[in-house]
C-alpha positions as CSV (number, residue, x, y, z in Angstrom):
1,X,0.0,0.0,0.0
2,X,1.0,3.2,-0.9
3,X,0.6,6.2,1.7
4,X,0.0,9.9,0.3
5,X,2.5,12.5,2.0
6,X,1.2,15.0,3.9
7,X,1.4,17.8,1.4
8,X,-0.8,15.3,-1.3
9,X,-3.4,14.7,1.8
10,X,-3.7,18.4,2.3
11,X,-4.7,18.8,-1.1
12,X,-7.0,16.2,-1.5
13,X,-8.7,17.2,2.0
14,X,-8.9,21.1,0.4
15,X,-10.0,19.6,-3.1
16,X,-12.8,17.6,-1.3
17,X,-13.9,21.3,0.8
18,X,-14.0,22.9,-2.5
19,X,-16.5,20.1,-3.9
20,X,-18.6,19.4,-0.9
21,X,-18.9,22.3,0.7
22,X,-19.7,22.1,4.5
23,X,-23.1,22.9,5.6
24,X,-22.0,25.3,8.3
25,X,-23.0,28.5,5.4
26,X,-26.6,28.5,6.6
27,X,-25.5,28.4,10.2
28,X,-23.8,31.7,10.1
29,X,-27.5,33.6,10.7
30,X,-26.1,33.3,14.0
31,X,-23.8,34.5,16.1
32,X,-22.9,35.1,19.8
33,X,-22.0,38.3,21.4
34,X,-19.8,38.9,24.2
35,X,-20.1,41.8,27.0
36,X,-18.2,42.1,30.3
37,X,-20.0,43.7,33.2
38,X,-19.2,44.6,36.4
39,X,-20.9,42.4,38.7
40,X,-23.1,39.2,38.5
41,X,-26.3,41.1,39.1
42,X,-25.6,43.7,36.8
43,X,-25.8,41.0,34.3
44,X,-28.7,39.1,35.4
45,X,-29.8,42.4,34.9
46,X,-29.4,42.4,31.5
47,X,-29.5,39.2,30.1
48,X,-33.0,39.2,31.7
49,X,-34.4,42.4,29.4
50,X,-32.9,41.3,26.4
51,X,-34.0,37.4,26.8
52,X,-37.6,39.4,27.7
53,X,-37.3,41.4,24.4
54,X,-36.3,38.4,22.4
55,X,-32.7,39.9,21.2
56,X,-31.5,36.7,22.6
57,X,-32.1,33.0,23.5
58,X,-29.7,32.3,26.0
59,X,-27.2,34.4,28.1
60,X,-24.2,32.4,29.6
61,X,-22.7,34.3,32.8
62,X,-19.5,33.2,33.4
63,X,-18.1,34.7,36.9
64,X,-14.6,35.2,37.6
65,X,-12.9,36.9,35.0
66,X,-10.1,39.3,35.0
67,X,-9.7,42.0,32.5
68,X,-6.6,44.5,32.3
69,X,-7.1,47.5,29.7
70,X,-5.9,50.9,28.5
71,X,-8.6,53.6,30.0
72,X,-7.7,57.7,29.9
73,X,-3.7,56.8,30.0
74,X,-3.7,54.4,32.3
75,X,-3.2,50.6,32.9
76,X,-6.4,49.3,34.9
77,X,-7.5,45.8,36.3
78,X,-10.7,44.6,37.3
79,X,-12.8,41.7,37.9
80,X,-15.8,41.5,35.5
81,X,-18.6,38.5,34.8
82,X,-18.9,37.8,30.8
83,X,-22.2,37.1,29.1
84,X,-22.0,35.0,26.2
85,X,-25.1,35.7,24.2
86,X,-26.5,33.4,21.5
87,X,-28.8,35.7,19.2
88,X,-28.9,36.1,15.4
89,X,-27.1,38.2,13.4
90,X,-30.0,40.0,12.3
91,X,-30.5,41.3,15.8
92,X,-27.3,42.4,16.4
93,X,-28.1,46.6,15.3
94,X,-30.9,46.1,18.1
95,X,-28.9,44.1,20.6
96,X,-26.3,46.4,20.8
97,X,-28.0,49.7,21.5
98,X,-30.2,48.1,24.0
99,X,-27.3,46.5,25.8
100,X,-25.6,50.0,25.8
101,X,-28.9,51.5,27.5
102,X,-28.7,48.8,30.0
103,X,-25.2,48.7,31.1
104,X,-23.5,51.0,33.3
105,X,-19.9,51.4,31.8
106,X,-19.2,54.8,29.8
107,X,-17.8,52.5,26.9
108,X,-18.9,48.4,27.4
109,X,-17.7,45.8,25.6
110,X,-20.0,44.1,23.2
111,X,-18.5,42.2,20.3
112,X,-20.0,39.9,18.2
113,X,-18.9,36.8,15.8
114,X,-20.6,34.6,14.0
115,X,-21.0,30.5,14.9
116,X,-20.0,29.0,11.9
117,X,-21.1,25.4,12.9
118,X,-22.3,23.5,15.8
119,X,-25.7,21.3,17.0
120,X,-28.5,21.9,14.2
121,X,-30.8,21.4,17.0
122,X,-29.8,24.0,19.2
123,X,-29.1,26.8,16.2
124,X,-32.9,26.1,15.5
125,X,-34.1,26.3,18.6
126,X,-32.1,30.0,18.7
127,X,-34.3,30.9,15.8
128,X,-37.5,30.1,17.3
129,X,-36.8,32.1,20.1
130,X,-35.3,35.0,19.3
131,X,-37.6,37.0,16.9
């Protein structure tokens, strides 16, 4: 038996992407945004309106986090919660706004990207929630 180097089975595995494209193109209608806040209630807070409002499906707090930034000349470090928001990307010119109404920084972080793959089921069930 012959065995393909690794340079002829990185081609063939490209060649075979290029003919069979993956099914993840439909699934980037969604995406997940991400926004640091100050303390755990502050983003129950939040992730409560905008699951109300149907910007989003689920909102993952995750405690515990330490950020260090540049603010007005100077180093600064902090500990934050981050929500992990699961929304489409549709939603995103309303999410944002209404996070920034919510939250109490000056400037808060929200940044989005899109899920390019993952459980069919669950990236449905986002759609069906959300509006």
């Amino acid at each position: 038996m012959i065995l393909a180097s690794p340079l002829l089975q990185c081609f063939r595995h490209q060649f075979l992407l290029n003919q069979f494209p993956l099914r993840h193109k439909r699934m980037s209608t969604y995406c997940m945004a991400f926004v640091t806040a100050p303390t755990n209630d502050v983003a129950k807070t939040i992730a409560g309106e905008i699951v109300k409002l149907k910007l989003a499906a689920c909102v993952n707090i995750i405690p515990g986090i330490t950020s260090v930034y540049a603010w007005e000349g100077k180093i600064e470090t902090d500990s934050e919660v981050l929500m992990m928001i699961k929304t489409k990307n549709s939603l995103c010119d309303e999410l944002i706004p209404c996070i920034k109404r919510l939250h109490p920084y000056e400037v808060c972080e929200v940044i989005t990207t899109s899920i390019e793959n993952g459980n069919h089921e669950y990236l449905d069930w986002i759609g069906k929630v959300v509006k």
